[in-house]
MARBA-3410 file (N, C-alpha, C, O; in Angstrom, 1 decimal):
80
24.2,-37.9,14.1,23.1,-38.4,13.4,22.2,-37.3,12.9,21.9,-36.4,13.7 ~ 21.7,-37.3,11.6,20.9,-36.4,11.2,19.6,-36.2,10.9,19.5,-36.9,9.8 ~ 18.5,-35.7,11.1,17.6,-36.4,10.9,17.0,-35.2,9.5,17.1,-34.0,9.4 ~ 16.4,-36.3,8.6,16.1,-35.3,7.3,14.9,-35.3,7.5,14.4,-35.3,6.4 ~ 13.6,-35.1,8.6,12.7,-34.9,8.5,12.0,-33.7,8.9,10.9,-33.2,8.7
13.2,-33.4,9.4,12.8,-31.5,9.8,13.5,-30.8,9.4,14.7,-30.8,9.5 ~ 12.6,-29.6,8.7,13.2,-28.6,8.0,13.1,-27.4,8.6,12.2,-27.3,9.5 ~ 14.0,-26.4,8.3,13.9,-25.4,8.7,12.9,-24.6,8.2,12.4,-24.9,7.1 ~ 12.2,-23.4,8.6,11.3,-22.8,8.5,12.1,-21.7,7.1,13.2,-21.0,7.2 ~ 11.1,-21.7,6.1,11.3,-21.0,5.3,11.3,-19.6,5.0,10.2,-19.3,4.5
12.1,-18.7,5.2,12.0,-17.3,5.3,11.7,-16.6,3.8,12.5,-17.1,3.0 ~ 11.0,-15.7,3.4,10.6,-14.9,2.2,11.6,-13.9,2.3,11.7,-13.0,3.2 ~ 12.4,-14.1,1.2,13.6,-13.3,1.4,13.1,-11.5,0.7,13.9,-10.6,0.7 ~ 11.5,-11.3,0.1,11.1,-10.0,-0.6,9.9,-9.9,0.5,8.8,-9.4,0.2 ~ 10.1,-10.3,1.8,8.7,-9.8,3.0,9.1,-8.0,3.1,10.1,-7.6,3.6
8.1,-7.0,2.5,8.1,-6.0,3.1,7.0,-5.5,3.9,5.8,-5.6,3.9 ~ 8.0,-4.7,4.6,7.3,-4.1,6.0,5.7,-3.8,5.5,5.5,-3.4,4.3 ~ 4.7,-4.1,6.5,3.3,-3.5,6.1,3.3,-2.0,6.8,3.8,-1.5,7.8 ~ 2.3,-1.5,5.5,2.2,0.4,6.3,1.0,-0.1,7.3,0.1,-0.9,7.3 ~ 1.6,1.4,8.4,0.9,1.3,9.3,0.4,2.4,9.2,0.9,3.3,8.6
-1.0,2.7,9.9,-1.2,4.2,10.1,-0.9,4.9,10.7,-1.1,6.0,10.3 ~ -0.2,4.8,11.9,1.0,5.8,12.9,2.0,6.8,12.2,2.2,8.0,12.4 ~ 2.6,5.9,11.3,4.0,6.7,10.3,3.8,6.9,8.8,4.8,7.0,8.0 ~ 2.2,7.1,8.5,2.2,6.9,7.1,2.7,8.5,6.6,2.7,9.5,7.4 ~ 3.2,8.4,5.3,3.9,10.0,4.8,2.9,10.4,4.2,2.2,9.4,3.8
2.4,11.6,3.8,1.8,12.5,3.2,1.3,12.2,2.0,0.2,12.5,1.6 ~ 2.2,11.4,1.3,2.4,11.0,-0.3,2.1,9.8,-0.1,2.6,9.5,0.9 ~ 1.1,8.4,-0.8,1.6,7.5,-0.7,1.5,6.7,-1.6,0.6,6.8,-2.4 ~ 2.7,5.6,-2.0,2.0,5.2,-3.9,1.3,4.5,-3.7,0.8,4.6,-2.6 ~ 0.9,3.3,-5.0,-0.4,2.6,-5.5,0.1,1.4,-5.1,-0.7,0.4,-5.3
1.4,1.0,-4.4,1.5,-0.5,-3.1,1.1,0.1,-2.2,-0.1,-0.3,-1.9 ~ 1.5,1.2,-1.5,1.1,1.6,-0.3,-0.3,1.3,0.1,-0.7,0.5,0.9 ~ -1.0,2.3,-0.8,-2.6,2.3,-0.6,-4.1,1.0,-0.6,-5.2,0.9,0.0 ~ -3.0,-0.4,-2.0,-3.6,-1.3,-1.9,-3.2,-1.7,-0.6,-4.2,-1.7,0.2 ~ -1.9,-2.2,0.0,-1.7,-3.0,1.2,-2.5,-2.0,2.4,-3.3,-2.4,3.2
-2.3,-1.1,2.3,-3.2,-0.1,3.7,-5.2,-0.9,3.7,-5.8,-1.5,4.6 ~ -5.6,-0.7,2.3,-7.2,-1.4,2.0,-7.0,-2.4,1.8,-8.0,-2.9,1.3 ~ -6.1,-3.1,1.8,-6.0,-4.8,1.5,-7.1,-5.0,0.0,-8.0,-5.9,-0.2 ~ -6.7,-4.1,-1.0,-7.3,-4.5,-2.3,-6.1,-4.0,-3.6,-5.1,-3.4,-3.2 ~ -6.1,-4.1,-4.6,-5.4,-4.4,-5.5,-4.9,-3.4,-6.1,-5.6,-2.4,-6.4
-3.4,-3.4,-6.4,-3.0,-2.0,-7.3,-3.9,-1.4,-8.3,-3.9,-0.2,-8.5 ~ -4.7,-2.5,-9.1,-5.3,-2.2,-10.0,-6.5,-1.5,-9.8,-6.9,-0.5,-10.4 ~ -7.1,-2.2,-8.5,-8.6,-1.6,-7.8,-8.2,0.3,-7.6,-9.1,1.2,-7.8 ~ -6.6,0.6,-7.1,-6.6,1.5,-6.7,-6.6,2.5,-7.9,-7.1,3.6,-7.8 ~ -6.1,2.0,-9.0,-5.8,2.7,-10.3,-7.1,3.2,-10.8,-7.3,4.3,-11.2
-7.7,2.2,-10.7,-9.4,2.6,-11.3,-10.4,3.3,-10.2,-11.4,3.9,-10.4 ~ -9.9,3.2,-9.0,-10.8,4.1,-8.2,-10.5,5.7,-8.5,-11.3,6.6,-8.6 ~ -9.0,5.7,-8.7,-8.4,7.3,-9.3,-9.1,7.5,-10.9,-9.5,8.7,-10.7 ~ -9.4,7.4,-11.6,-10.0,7.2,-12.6,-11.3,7.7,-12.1,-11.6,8.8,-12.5 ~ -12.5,7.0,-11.3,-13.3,7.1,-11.4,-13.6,8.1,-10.8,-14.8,8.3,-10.7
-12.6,9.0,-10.0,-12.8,10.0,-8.9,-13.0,10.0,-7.4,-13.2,10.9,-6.5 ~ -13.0,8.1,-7.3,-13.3,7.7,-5.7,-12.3,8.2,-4.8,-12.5,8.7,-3.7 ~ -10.7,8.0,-5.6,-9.7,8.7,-4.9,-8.8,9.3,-5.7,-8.3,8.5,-6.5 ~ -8.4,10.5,-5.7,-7.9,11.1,-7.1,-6.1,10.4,-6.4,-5.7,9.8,-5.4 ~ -5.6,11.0,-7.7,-4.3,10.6,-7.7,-3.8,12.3,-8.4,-4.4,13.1,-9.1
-2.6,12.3,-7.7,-1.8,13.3,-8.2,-0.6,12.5,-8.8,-0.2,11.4,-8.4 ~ -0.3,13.3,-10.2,0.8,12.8,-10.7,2.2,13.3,-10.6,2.4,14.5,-10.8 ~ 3.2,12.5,-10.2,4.6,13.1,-10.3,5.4,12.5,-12.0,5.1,11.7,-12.9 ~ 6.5,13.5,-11.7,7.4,13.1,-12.7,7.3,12.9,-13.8,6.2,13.2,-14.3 ~ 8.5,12.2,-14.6,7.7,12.9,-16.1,7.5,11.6,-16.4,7.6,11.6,-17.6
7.3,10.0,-15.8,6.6,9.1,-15.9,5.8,8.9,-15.5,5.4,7.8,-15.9 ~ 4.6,10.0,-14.2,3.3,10.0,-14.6,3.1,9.2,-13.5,2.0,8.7,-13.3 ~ 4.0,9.1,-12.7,3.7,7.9,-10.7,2.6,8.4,-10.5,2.2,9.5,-11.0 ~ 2.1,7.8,-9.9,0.8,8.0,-9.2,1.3,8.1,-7.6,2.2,7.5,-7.0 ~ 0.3,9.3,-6.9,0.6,9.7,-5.7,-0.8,9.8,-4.6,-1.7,10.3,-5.3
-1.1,9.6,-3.5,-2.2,9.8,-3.1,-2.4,10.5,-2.1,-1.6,10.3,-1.2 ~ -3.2,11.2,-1.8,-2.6,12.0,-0.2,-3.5,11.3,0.9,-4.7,10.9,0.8 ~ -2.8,11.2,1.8,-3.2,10.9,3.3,-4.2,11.1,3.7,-4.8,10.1,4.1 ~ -4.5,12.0,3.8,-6.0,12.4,3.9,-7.2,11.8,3.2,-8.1,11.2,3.8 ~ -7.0,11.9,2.0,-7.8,11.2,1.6,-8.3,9.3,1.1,-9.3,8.9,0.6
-7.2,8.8,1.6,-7.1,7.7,2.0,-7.5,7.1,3.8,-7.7,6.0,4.3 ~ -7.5,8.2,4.2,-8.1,8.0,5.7,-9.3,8.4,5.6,-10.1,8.1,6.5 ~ -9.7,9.3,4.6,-11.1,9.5,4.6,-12.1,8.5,4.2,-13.3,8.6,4.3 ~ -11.3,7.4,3.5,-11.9,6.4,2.8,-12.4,5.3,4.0,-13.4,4.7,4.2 ~ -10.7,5.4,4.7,-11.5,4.3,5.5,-11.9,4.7,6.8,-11.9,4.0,7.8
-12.4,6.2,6.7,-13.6,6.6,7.9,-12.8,7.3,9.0,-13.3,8.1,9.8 ~ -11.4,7.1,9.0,-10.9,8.2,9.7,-10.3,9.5,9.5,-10.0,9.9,8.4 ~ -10.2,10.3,10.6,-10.3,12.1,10.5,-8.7,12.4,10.8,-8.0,12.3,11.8 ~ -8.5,12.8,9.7,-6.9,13.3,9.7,-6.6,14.2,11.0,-7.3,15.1,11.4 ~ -5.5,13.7,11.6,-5.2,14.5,13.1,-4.4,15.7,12.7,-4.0,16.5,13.6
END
């Protein structure tokens, strides 16, 4: 007998891992940095612009890169 009123729990098959601060890399892009501050690729794009957090450019498409440091400086911690 089957019963159609329970479903299985729906799994997000594009869940990716959140950054943590333990293993963050040196470099980090403009997902990294929003999901670390929980604010928006865009917010991060324009903070680089305004000089709140610079961005270094790679490549000859111009990625945006941020360094570690100064993303921990943002949110009040002291690079170890």
């Amino acid at each position: 007998m089957e019963d159609q009123n329970i479903s299985k729990p729906k799994v997000d098959s594009h869940i990716k891992s959140k950054v943590s601060l333990e293993n963050l890399p040196d470099l980090l892009t403009v997902r990294e940095v929003s999901d670390l501050l929980r604010v928006s690729p865009l917010t991060i794009k324009r903070w680089g612009k305004r000089g709140k957090l610079p961005a270094i450019r790679i490549n000859s498409r111009g990625d945006r890169r941020y360094k570690k440091e100064a993303v921990l400086w943002l949110l009040g911690i002291q690079a170890k």
